[in-house]
N, CA, C and O of each residue as an XYZ file, in Angstrom:
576
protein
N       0.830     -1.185      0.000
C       0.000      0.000      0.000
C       0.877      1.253      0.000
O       0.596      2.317     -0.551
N       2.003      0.965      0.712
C       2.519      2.087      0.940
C       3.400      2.573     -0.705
O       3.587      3.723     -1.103
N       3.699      1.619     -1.211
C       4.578      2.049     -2.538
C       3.635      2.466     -3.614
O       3.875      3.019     -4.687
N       2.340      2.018     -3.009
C       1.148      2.394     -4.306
C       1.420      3.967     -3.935
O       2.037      4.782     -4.622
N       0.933      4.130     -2.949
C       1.219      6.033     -2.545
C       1.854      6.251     -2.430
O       1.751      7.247     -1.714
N       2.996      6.021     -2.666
C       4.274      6.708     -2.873
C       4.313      7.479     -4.059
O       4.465      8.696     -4.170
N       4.091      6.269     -5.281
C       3.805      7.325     -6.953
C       2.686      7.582     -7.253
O       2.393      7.612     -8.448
N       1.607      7.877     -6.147
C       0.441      8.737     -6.710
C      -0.762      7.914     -6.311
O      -1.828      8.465     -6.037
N      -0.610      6.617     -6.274
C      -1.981      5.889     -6.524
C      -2.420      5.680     -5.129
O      -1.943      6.389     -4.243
N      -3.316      4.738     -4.855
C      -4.574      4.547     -3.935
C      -4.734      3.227     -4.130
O      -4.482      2.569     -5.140
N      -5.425      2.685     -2.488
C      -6.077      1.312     -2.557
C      -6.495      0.935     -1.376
O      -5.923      0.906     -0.287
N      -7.716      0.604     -1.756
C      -9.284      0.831     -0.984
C      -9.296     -1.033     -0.756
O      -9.152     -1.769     -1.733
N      -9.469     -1.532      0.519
C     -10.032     -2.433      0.675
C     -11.477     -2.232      0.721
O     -11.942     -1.101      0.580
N     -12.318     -3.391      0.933
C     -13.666     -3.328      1.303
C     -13.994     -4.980      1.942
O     -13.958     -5.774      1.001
N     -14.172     -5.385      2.720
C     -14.565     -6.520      3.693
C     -15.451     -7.153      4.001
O     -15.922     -6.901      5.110
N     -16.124     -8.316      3.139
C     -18.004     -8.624      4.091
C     -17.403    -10.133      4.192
O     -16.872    -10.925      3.413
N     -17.911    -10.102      6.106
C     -17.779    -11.257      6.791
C     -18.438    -12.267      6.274
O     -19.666    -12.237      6.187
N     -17.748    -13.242      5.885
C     -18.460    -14.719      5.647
C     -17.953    -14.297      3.601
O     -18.017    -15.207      2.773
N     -17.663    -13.344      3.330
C     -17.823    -13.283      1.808
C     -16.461    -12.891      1.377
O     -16.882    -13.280      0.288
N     -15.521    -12.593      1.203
C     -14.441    -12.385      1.333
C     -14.063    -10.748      1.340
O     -14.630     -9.864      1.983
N     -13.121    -10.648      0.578
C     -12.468     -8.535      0.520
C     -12.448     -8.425     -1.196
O     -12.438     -9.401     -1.945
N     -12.445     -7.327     -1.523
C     -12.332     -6.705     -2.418
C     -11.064     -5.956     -2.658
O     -11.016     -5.237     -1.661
N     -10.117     -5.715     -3.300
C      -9.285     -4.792     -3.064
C      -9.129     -4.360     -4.436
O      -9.177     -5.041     -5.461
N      -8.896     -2.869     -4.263
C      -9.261     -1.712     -5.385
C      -7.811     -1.252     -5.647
O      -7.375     -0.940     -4.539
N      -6.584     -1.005     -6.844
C      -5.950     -0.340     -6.552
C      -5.619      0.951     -7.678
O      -5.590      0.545     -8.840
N      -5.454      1.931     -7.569
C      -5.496      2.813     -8.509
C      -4.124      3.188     -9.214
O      -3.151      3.216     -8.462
N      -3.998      3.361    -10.007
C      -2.458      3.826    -10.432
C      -2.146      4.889    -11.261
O      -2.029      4.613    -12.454
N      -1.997      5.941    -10.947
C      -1.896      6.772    -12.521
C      -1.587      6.498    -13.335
O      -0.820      5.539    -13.425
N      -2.119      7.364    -14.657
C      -1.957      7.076    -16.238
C      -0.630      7.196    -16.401
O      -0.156      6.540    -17.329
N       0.331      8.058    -15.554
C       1.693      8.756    -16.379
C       2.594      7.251    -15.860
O       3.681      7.045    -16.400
N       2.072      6.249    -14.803
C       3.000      4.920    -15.116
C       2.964      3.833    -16.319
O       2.273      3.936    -17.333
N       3.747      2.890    -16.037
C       3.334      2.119    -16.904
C       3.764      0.693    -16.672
O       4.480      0.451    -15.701
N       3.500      0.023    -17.240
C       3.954     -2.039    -16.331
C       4.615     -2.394    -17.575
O       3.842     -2.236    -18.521
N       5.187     -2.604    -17.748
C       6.330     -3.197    -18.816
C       6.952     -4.284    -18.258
O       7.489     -4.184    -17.154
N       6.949     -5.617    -19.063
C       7.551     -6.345    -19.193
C       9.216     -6.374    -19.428
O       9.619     -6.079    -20.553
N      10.282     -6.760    -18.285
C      11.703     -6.511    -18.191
C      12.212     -7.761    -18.091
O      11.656     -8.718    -17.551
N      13.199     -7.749    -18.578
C      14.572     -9.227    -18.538
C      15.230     -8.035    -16.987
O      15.529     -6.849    -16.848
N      15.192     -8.868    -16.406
C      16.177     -8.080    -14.839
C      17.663     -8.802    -15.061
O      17.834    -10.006    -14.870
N      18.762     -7.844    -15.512
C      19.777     -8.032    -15.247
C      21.022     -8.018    -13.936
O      20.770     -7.418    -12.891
N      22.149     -8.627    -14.102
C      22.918     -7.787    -13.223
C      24.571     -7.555    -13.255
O      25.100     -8.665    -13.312
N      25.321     -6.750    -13.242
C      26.482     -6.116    -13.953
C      26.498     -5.596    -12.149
O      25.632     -5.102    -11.427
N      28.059     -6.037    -11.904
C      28.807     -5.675    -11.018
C      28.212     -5.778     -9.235
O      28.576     -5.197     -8.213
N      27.290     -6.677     -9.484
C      26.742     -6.676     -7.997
C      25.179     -5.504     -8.197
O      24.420     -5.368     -7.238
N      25.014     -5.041     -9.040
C      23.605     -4.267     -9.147
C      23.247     -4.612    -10.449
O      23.832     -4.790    -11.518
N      21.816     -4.661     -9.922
C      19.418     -5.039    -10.896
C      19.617     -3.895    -11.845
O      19.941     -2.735    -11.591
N      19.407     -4.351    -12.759
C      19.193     -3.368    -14.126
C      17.833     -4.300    -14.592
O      17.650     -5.517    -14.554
N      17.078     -3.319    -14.988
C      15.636     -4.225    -15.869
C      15.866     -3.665    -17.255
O      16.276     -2.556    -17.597
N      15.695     -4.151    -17.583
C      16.244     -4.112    -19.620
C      14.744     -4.826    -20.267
O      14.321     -5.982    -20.230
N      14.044     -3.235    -21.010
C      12.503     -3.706    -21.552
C      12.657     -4.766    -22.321
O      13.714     -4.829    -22.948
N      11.346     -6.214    -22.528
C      11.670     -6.851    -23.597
C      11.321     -6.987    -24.722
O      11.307     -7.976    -25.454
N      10.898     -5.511    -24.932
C      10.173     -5.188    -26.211
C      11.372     -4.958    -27.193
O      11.281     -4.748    -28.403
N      12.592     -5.044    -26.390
C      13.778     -4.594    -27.498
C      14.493     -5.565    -27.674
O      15.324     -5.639    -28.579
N      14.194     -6.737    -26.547
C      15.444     -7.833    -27.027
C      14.954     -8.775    -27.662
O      13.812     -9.230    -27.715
N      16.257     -9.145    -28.330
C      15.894    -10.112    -29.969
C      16.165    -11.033    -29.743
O      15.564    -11.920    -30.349
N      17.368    -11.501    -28.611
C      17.408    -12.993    -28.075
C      18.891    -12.610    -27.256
O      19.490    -11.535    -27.279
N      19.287    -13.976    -26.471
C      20.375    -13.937    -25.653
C      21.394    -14.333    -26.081
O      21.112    -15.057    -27.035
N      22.447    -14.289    -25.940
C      23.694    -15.080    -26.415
C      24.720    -15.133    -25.034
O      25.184    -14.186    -24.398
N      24.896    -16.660    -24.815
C      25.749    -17.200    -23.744
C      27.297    -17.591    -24.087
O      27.562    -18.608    -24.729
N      28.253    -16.733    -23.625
C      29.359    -17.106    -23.776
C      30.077    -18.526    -22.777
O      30.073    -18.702    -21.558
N      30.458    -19.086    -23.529
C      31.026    -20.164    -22.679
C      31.823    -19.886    -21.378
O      32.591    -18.956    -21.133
N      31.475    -20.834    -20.680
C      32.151    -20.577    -19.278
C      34.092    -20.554    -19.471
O      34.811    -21.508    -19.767
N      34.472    -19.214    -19.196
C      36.095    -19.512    -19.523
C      36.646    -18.893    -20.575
O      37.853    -18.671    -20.674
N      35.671    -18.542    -21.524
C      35.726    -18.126    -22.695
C      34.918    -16.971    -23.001
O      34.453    -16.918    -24.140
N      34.587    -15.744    -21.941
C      34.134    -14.574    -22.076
C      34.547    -13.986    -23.426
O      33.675    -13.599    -24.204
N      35.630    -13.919    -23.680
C      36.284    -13.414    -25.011
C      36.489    -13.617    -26.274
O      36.859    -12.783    -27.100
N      36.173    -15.089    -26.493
C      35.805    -15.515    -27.410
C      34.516    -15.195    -28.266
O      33.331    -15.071    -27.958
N      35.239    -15.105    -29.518
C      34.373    -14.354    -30.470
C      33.714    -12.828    -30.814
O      32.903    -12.318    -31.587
N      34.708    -12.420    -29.603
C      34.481    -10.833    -29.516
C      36.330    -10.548    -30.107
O      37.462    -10.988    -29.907
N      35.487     -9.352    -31.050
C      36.439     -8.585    -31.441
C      36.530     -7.407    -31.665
O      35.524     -6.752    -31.393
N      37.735     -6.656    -32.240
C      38.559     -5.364    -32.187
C      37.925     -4.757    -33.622
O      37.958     -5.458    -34.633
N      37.504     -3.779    -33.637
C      36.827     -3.241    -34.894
C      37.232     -1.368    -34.908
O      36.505     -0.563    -34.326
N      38.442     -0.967    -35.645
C      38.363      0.250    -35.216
C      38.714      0.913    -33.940
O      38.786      2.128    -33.760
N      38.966     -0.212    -32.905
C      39.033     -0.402    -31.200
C      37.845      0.024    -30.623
O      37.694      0.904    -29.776
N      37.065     -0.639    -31.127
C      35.470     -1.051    -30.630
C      35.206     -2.431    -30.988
O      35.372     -3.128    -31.989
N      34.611     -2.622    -29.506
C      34.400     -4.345    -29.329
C      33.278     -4.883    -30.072
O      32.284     -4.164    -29.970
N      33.131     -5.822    -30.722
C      32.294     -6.175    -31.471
C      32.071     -7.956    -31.413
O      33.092     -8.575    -31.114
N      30.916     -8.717    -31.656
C      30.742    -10.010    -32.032
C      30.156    -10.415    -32.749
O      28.995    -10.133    -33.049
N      31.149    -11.498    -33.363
C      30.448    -12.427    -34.689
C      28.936    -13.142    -34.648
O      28.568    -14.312    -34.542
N      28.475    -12.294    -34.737
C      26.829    -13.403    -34.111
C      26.517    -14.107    -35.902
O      26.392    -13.257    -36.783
N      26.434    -15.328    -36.236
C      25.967    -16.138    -37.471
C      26.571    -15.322    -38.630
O      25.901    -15.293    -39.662
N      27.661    -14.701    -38.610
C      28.686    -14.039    -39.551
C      28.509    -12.912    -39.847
O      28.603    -12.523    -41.011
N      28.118    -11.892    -38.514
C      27.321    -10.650    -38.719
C      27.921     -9.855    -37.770
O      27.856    -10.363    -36.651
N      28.513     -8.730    -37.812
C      29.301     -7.903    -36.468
C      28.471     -7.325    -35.959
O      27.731     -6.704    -36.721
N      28.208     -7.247    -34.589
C      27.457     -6.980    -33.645
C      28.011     -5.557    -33.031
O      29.156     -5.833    -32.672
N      27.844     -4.611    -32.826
C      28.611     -3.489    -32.120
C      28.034     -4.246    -30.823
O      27.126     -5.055    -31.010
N      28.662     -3.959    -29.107
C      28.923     -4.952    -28.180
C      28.875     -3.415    -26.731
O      30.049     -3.257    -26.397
N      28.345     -2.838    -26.268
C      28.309     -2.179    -25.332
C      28.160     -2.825    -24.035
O      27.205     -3.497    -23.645
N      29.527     -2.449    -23.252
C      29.359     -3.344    -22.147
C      28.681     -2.461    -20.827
O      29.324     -1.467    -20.490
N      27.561     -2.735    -20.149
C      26.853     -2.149    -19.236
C      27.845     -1.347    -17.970
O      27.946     -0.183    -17.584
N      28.370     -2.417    -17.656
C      29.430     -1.625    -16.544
C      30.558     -0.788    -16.696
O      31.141     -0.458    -15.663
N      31.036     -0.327    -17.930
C      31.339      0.510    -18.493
C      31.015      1.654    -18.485
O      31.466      2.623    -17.874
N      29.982      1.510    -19.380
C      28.911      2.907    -19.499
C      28.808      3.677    -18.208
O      29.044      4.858    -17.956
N      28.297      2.461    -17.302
C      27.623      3.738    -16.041
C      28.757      3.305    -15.428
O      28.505      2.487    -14.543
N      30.284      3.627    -15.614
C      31.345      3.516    -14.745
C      31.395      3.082    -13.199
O      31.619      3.740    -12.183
N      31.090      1.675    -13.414
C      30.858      0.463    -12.406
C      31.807     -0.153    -11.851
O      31.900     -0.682    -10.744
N      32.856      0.004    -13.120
C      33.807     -0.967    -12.439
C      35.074     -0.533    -13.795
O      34.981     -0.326    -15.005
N      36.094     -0.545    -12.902
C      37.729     -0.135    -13.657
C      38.380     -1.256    -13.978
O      39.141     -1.088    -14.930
N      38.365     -2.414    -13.507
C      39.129     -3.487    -14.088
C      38.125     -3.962    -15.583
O      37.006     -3.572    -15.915
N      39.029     -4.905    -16.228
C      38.710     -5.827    -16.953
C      36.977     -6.246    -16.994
O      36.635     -7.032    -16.111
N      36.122     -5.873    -17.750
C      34.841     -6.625    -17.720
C      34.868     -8.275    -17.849
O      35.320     -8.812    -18.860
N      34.458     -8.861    -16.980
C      33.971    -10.289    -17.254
C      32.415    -10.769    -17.803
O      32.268    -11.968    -18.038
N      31.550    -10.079    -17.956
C      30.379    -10.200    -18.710
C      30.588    -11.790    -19.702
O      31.517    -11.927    -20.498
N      29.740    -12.658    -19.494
C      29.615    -13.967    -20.581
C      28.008    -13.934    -20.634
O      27.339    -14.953    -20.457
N      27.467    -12.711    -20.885
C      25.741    -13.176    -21.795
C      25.859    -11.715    -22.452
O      26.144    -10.675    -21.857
N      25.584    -11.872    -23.768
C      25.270    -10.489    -24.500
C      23.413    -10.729    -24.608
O      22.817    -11.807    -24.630
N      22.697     -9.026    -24.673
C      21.779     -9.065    -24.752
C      21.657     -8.611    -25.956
O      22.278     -7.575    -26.193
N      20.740     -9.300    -27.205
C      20.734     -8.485    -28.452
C      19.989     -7.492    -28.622
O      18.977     -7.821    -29.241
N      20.021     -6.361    -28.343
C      18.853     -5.153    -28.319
C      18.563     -4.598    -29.622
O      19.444     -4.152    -30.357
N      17.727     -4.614    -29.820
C      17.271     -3.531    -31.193
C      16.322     -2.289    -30.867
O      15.236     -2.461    -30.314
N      16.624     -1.473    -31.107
C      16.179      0.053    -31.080
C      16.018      0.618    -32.396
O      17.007      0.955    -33.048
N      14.890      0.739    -32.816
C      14.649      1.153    -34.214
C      15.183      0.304    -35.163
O      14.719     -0.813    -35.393
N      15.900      0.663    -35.585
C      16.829     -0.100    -37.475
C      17.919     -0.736    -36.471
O      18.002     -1.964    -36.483
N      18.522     -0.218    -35.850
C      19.732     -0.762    -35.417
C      19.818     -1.795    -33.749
O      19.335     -1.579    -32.637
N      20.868     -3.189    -34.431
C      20.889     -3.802    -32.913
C      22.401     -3.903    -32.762
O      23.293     -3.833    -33.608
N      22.448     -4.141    -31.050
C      23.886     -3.805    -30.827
C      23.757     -5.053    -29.420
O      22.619     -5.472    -29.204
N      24.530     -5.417    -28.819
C      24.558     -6.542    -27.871
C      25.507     -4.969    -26.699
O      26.251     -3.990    -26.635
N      24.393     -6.170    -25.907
C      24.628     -4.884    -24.342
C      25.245     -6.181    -23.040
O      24.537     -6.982    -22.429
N      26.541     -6.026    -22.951
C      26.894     -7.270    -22.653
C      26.921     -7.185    -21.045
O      27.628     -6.292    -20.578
N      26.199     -8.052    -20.115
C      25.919     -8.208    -18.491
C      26.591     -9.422    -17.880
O      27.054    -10.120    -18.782
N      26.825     -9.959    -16.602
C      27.576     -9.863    -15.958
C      26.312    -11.923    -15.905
O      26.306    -13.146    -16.047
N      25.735    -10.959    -15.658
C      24.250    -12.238    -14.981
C      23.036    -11.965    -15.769
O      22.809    -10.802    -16.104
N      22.224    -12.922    -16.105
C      20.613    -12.707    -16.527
C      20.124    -13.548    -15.859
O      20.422    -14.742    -15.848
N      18.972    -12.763    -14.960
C      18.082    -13.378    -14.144
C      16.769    -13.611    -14.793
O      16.707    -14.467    -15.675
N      15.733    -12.954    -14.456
C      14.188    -13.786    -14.176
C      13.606    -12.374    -15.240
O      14.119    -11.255    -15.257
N      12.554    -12.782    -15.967
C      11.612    -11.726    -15.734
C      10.634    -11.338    -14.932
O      10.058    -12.110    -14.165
N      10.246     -9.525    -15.104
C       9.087     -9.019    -14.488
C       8.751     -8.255    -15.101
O       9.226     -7.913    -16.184
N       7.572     -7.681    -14.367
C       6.667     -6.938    -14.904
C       7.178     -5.458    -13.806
O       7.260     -5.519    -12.579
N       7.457     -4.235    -14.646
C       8.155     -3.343    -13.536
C       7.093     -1.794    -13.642
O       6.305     -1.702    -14.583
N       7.135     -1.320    -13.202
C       6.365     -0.153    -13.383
C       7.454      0.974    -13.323
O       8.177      1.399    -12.422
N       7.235      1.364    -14.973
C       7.656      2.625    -15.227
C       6.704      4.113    -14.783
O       5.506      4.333    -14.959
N       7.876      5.064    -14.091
C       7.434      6.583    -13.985
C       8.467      7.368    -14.431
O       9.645      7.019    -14.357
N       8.071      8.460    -14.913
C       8.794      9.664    -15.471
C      10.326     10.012    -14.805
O      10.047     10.621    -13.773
N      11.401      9.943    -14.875
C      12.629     10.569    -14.267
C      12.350     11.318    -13.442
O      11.380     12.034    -13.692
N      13.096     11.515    -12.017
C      13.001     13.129    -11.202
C      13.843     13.852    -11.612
O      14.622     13.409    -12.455
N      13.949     15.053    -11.201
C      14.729     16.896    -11.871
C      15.908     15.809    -11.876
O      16.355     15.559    -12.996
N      16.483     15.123    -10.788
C      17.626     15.041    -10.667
C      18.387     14.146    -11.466
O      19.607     14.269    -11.353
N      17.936     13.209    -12.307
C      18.426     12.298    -13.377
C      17.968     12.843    -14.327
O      17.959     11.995    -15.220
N      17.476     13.988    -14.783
C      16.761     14.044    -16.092
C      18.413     14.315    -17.061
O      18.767     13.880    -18.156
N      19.031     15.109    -16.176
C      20.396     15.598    -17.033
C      21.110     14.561    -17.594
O      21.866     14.728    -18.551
N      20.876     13.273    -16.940
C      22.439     12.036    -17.259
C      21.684     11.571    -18.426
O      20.556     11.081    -18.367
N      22.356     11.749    -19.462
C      22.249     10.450    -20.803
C      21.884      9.189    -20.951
O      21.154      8.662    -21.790
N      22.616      8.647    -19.818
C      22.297      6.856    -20.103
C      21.188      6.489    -19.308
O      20.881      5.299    -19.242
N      20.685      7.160    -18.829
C      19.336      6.692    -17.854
C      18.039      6.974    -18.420
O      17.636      8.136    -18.348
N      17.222      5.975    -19.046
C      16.005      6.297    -19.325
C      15.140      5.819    -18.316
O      13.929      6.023    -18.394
């Protein structure tokens, strides 16, 4: 109850003895429930929508590096004889300074173009509820 009112919404029980409860919950329009692949890169949950991913790719245990390559000095992989541009998550949001170990690329497609967003772990799906950014992340780039 309490996280429903936290982003706006409401929820009304109602109770008849011998008949069971009712429970009502309201949510504003400006959220939304989207279906997420929940990742995880460096010890932290990233939810990654799955309206964008095209499928998984598991690197062998031992063999993170295999089949990734140097393009220009941008990392890239051979997916069925096709170069993949390869963005590694903990990178981006400067997570971690050593060496990435990531062995699952996610294939994302965004419009015309897909690129593998490479994580650490792939867990479970859910269903997550999106709301609008606050003032204070609206400025950073990589955070939608």
């Amino acid at each position: 109850k309490t996280n429903i009112e936290h982003v706006g919404g409401s929820v009304e029980i109602q109770t008849k003895l011998g008949e069971g409860s009712i429970f009502k919950i309201k949510v504003p329009l400006t959220l939304a429930i989207v279906p997420a692949l929940v990742v995880r890169s460096v010890g932290r949950r990233f939810a990654i929508p799955q309206m964008n991913l095209v499928e998984l790719v598991r690197l062998d245990a031992g063999q993170s590096g295999s089949g990734i390559e140097l393009v220009h000095g941008a990392p890239v992989y051979r997916l069925r004889g096709r170069l993949l541009p390869l963005v590694y998550l903990d990178r981006e949001l400067k997570l971690r300074e050593e060496e990435p170990n990531g062995q699952n690329i996610l294939v994302l497609q965004v419009d015309s173009r897909r690129f593998g967003l490479v994580v650490d772990e792939v867990h479970d799906t859910e269903e997550i509820v999106v709301k609008p950014l606050g003032k204070h992340l609206k400025g950073i780039r990589v955070y939608a």
